[in-house]
NUPAFI-589920 format. One line per field, with one value per residue: residue in three letters; x negated, y negated, z of N, C-alpha, C in turn. Coordinates in steps of 0.1 Angstrom, whole numbers, plus 5000, padded with zeros to 4 digits. Each point is the difference from the previous one (the first is absolute). Last residue first. Layout:
aa	ALA,...
n.X	X,...
n.Y	Y,...
n.Z	Z,...
ca.X	X,...
ca.Y	Y,...
ca.Z	Z,...
c.X	X,...
c.Y	Y,...
c.Z	Z,...
//
This chain:
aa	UNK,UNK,UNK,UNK,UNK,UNK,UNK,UNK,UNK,UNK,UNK,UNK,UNK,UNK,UNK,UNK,UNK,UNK,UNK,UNK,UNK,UNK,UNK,UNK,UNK,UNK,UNK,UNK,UNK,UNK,UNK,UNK,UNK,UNK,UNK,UNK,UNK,UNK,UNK,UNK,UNK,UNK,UNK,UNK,UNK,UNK,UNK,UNK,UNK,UNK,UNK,UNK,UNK,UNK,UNK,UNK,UNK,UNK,UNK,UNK,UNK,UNK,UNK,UNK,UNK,UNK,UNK,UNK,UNK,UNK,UNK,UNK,UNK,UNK,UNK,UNK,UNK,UNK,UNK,UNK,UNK,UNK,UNK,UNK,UNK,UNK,UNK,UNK,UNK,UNK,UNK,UNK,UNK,UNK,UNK,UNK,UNK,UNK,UNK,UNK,UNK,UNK,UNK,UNK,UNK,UNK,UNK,UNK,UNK,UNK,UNK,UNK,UNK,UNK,UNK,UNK,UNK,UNK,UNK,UNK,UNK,UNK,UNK,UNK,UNK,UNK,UNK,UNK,UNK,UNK,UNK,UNK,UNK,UNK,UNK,UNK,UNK,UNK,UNK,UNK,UNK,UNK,UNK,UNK,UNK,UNK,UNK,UNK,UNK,UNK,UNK,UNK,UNK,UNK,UNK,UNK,UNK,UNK,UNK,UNK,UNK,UNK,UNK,UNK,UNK,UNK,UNK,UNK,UNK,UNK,UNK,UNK,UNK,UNK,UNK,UNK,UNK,UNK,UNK,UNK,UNK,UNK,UNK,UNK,UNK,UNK,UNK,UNK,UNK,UNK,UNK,UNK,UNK,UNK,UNK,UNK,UNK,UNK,UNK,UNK,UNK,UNK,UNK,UNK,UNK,UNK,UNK,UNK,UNK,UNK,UNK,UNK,UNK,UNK,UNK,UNK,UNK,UNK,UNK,UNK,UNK,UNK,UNK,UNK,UNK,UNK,UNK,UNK,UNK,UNK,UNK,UNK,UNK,UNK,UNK,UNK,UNK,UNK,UNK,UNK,UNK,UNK,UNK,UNK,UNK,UNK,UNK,UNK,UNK,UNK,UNK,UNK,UNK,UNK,UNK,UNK,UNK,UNK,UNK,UNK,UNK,UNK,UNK,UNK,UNK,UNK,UNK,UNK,UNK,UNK,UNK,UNK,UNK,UNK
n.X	2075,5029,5041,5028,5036,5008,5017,5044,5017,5016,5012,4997,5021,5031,5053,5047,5053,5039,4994,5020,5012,5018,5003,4998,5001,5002,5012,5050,5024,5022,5031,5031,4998,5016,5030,5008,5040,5006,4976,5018,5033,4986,4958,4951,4962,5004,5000,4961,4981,5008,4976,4954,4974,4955,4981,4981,4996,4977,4972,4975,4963,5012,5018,4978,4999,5042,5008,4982,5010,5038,4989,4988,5033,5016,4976,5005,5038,5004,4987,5024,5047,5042,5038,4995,4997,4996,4999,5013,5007,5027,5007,5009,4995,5011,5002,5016,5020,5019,5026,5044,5037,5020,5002,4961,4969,5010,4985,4954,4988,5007,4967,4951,4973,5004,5042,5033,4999,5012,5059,5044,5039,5014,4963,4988,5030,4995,4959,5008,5019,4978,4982,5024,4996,4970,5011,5016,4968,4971,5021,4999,4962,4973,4974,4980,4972,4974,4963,4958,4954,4970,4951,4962,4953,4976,5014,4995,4992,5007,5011,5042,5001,4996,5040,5034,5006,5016,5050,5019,4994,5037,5044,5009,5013,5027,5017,4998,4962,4976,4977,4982,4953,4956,4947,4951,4952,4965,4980,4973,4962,4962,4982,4963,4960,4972,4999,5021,5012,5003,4965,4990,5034,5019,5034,5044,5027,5009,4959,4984,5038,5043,5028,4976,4948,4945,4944,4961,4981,4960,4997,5037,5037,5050,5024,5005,5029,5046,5037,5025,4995,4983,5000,5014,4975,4955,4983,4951,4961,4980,4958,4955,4952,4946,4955,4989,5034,5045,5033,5054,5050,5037,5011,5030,4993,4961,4952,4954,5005,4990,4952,4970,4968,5004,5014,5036,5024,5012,5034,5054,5038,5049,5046,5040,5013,5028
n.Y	7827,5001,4998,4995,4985,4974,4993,4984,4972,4963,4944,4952,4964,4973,4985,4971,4990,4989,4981,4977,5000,5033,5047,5021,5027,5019,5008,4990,4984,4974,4991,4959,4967,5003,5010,5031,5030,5044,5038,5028,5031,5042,5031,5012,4966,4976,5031,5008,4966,4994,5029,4993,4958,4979,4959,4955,4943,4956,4956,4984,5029,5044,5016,5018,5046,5014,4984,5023,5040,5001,4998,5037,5026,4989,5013,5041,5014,4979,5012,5016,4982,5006,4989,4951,4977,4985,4995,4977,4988,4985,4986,4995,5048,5041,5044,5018,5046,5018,4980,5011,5021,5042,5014,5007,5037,5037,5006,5021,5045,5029,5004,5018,5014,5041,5020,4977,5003,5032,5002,4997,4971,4976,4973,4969,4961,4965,4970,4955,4963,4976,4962,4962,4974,4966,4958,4963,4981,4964,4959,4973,4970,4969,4999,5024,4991,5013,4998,5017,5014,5012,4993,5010,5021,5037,5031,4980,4982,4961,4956,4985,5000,4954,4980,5018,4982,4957,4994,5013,4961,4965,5007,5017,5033,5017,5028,5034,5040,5046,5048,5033,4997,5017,4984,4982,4993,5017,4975,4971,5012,5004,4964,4978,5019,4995,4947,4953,4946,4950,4969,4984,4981,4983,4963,4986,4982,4966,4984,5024,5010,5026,5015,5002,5014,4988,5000,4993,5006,5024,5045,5041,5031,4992,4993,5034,5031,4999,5023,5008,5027,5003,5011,4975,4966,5012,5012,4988,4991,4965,4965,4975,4981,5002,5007,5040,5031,5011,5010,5006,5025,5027,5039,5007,4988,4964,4983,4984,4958,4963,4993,4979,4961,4949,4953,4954,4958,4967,5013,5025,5033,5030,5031,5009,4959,4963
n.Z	1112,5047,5043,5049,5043,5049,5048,5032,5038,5047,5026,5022,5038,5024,4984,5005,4992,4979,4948,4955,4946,4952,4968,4954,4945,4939,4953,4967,4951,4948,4959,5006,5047,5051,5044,5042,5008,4975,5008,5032,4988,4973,5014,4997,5014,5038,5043,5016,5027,5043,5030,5013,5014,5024,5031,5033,5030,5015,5005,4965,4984,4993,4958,4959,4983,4976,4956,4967,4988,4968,4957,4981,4983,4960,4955,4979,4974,4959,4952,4958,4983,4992,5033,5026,5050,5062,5062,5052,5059,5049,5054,5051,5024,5019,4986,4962,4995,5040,5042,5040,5021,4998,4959,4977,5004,4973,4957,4992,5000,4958,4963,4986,4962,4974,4995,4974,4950,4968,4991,5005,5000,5032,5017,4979,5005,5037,4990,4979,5020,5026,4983,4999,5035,5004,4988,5030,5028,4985,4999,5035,5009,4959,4963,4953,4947,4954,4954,4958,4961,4962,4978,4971,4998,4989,5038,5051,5053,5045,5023,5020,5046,5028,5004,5028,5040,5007,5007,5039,5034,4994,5019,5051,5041,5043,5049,5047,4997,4992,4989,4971,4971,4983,4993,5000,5007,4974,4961,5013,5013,4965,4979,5025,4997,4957,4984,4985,4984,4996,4992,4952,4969,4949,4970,4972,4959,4962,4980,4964,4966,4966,4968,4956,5012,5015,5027,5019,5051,5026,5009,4983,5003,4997,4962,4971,5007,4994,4978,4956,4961,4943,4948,4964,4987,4980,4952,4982,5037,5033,5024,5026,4991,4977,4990,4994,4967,4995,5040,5017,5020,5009,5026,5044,5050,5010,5021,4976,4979,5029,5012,4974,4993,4991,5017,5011,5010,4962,4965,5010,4986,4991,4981,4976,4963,4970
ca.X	4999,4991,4994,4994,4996,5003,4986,4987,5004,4989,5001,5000,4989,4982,4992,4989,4992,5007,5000,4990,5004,4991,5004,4993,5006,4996,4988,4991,5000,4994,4985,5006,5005,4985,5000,4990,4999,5012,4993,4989,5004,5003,5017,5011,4994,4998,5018,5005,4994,5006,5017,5002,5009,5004,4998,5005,4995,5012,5007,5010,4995,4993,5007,4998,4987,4997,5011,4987,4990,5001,5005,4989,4997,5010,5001,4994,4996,5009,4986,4995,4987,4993,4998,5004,4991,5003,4990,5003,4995,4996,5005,5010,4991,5004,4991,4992,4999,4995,5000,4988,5003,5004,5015,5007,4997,5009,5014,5004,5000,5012,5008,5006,4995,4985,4989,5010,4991,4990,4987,4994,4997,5014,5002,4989,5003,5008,5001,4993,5014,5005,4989,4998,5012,4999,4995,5010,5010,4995,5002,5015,4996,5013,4993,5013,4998,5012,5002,5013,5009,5011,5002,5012,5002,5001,4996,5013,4996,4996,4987,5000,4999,4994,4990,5006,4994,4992,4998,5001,4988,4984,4998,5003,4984,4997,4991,5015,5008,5003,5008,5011,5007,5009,5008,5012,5008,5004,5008,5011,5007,5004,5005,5014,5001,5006,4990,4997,5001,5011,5001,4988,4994,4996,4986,4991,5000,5011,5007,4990,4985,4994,5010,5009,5010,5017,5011,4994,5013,5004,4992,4990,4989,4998,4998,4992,4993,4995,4997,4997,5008,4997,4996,5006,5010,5001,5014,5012,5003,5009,5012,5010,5006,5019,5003,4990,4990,4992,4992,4988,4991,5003,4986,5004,5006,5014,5014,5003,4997,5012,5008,5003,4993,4993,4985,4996,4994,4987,4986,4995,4986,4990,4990,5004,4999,4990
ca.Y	5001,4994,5003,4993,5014,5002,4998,5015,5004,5007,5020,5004,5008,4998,5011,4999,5005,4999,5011,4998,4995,4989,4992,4996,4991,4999,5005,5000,5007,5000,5001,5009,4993,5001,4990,4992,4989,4990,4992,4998,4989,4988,5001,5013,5010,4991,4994,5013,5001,4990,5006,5013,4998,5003,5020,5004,5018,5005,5005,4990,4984,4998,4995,4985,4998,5011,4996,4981,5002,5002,4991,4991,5005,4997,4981,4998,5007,4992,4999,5014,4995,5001,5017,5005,4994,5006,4998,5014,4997,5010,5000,4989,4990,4992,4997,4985,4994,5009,4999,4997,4985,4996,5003,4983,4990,5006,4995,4986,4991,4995,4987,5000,4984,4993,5008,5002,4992,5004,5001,5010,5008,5000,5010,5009,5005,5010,5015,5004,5007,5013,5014,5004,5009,5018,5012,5004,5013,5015,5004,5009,5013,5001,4991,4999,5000,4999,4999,4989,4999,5009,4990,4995,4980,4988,5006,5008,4997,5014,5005,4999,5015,5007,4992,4999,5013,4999,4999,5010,5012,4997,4998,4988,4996,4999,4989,4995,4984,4988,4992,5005,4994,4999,5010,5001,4993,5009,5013,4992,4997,5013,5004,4993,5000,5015,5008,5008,5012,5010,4994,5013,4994,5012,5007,4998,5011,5011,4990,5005,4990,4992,5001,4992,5005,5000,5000,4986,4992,4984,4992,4990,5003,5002,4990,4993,5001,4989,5005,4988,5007,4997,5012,5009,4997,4992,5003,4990,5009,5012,4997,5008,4996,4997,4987,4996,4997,4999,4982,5008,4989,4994,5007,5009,5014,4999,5006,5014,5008,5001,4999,5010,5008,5008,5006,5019,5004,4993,5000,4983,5003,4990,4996,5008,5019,5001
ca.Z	4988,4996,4988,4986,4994,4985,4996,4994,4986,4989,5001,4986,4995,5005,5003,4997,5010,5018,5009,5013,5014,5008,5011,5014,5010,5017,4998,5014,5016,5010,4997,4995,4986,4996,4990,4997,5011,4991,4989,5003,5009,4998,5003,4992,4987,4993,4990,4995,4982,4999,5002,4992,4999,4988,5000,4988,5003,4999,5013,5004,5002,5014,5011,5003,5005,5012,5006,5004,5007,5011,5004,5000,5007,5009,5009,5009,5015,5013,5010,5006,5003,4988,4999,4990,4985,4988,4988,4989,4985,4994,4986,4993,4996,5003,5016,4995,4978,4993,4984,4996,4997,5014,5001,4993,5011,5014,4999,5001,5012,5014,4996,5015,5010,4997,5010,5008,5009,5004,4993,5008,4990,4995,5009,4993,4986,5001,5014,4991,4994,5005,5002,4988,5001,5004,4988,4989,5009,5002,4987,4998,5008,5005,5013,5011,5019,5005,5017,5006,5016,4995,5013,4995,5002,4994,4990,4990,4986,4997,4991,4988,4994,5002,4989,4987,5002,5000,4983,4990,5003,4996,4988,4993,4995,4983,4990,4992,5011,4998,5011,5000,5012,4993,5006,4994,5010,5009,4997,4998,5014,5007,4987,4999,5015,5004,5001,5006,4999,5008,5013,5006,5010,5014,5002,5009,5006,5006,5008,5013,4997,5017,5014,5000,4990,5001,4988,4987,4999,4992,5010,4989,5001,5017,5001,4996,5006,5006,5014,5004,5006,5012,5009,5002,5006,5018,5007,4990,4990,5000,4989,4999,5007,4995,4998,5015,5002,4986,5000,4995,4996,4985,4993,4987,4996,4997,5001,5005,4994,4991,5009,4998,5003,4988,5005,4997,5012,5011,4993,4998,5006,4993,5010,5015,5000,5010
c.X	4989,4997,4989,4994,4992,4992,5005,4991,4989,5009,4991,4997,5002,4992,4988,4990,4989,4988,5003,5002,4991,5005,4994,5010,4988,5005,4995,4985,4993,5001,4991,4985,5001,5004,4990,5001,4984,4997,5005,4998,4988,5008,5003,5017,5015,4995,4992,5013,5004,5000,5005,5015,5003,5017,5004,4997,5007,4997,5009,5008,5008,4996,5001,5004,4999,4986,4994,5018,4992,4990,5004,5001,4990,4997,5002,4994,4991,4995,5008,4989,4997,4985,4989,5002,5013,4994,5009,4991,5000,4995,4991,4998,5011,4988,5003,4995,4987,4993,4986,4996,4984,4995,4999,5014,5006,4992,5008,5015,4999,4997,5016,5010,5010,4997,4983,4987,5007,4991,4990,4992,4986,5000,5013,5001,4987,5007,5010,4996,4986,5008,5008,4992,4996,5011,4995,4995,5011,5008,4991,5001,5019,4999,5011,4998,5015,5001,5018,5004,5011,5012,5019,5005,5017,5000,5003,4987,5009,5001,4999,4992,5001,4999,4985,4983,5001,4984,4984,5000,5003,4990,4985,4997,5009,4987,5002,4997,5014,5005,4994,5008,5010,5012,5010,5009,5017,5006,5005,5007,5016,5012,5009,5011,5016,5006,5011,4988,4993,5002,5016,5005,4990,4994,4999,4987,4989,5003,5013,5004,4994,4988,4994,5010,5011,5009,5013,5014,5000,5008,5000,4993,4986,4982,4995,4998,4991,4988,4991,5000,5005,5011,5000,4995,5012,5010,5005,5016,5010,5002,5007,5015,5012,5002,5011,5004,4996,4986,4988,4990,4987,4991,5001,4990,5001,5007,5015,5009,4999,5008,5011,5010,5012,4996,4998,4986,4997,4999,4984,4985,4996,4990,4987,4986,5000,4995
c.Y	4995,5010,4995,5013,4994,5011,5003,4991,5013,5008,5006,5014,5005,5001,4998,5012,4997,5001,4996,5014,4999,4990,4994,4997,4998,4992,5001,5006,5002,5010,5005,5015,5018,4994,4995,4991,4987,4988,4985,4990,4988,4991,4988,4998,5009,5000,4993,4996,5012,5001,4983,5006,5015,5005,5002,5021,4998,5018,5007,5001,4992,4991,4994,4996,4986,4992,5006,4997,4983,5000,5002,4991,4990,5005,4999,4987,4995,5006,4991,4990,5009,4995,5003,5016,5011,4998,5009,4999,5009,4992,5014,4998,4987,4987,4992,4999,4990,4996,5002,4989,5000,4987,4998,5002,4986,4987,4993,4996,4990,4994,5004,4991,4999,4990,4995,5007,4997,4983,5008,4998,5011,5009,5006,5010,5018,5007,5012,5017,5009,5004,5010,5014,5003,5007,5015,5007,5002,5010,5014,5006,5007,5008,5003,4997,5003,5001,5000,5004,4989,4992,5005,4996,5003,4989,4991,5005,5010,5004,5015,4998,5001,5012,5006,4997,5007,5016,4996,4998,5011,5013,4997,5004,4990,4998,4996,4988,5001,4993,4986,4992,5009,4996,4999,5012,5000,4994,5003,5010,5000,4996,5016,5006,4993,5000,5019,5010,5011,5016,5015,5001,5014,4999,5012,5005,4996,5006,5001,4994,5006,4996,4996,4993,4992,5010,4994,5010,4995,4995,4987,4995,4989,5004,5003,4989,4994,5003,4988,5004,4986,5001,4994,5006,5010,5002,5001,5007,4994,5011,5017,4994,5013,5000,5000,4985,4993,5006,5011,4988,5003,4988,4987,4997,5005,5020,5002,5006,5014,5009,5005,5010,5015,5014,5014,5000,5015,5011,4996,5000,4982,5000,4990,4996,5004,5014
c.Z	4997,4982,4993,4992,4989,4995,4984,4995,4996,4991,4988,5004,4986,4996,5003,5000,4994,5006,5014,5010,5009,5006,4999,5010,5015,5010,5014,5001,5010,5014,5010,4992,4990,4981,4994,4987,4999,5011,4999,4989,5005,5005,4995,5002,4995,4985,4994,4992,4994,4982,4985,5001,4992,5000,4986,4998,4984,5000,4999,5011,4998,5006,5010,5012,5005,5011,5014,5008,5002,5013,5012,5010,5008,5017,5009,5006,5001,5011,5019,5008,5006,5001,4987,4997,4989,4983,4989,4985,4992,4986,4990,4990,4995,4998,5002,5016,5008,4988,4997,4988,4999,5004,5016,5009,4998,5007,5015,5000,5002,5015,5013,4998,5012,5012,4998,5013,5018,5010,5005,4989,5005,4990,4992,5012,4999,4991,5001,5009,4990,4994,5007,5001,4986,5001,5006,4990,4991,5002,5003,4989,5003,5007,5014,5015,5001,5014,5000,5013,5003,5015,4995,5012,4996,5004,4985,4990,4990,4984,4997,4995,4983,4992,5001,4993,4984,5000,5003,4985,4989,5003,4991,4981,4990,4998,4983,4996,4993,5007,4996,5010,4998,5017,4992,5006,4996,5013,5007,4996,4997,5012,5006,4993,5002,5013,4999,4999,5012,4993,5007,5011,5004,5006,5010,5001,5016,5008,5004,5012,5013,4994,5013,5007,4998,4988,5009,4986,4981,4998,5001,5017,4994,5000,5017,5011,4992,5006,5006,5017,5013,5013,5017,5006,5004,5001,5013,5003,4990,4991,5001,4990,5002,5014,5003,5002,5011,5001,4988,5002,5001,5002,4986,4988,4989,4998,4997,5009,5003,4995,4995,5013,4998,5008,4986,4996,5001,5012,5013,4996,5002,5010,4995,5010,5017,5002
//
């Protein structure tokens, strides 16, 4: 079966296709020819699927998907500038949490959502790890602290960097500093050898970050949490990440305690024009 096929009755021949294929592998012969694949397609193709999503006519299929597949694009819900600006800046990074689980489904549902976000090639590098468990959280962020108090002990530089004796000092008077006491935590990991994972992962995350909202959930970037997680191996050893594999970013998440009003202001951006 080949990688891609053109339904004859409903290509139009205009080429479409072609010009946006990323990796430059289909051609149409001639004014008469139907798109067809370069003669080394099949290896090069990065199967991102924008032939089939961009065609008018529904008229390509690839291997991995049919037109009938994939969803259509509702105009109806796309965002205007106005929207688009609101939605950005309505995002907040949550820190106070319900005493609340978020159900399983919603977080694989949220999950499923962020896994469009876009990888470098298309290799799609992102793997998840929910710590769903709101005792297993608090059992690792300790982790993060044995981690703190190892780097206070040895009189690192980071230590004054990230003010790490005073988190220490607000865990010890029962606070929590690491997870804010979020009920769960997300962990995006990939392959140490995959150079395009950072920033997948980063990616990913952020569509995670941006989804939340529309399932009523908060979410913070997890930076104390992803730090052990990077450099302290007790940390590592406890996440039980497949062999290979490391952490690339962590989230809280949970139902926000609070609702905010207003979209606070921000520096005016520095630009450079050229």
């Amino acid at each position: 079966m080949s990688l891609l096929t053109a339904d004859q009755e409903k290509c139009k021949r205009d080429g479409i296709c072609a010009e946006v294929c990323p990796a430059g592998i289909i051609e149409l012969k001639d004014k008469d020819a139907f798109p067809s694949l370069v003669a080394d397609g099949d290896e090069i193709c990065i199967r991102c699927g924008h032939c089939v999503a961009v065609c008018p006519h529904g008229a390509m299929s690839h291997a991995i998907m049919k037109p009938q597949d994939c969803q259509s694009v509702n105009e109806e819900w796309l965002f205007g500038p106005e929207q688009v600006e609101h939605f950005l800046r309505y995002r907040r990074s949550i820190r106070n949490y319900k005493n609340k689980q978020v159900e399983r489904e919603i977080l694989t549902k949220l999950i499923d959502v962020a896994r469009f976000a876009p990888s470098g090639h298309n290799l799609q590098p992102v793997r998840w790890l929910v710590i769903h468990e709101k005792e297993e959280v608090k059992r690792l962020a300790a982790f993060v602290i044995d981690w703190m108090r190892y780097l206070i002990k040895e009189d690192s530089p980071l230590v004054a960097a990230l003010h790490l004796d005073r988190v220490v000092s607000s865990w010890e008077k029962g606070k929590d500093p690491i997870c804010r006491k979020a009920p769960h935590i997300i962990v995006v990991h990939a392959h140490k050898e995959d150079r395009t994972a950072p920033s997948a992962c980063t990616i990913a995350l952020t569509y995670l970050e941006l989804a939340a909202s529309s399932f009523d959930l908060g979410a913070c970037w997890a930076g104390y949490f992803n730090a052990a997680a990077t450099l302290w191996p007790p940390m590592q050893k406890e996440l039980g990440l497949p062999e290979g594999n490391v952490t690339l970013g962590a989230m809280m998440v949970g139902y926000p305690k609070f609702k905010y009003q207003r979209l606070p202001l921000r520096n005016d951006a520095e630009v450079i024009w050229r």
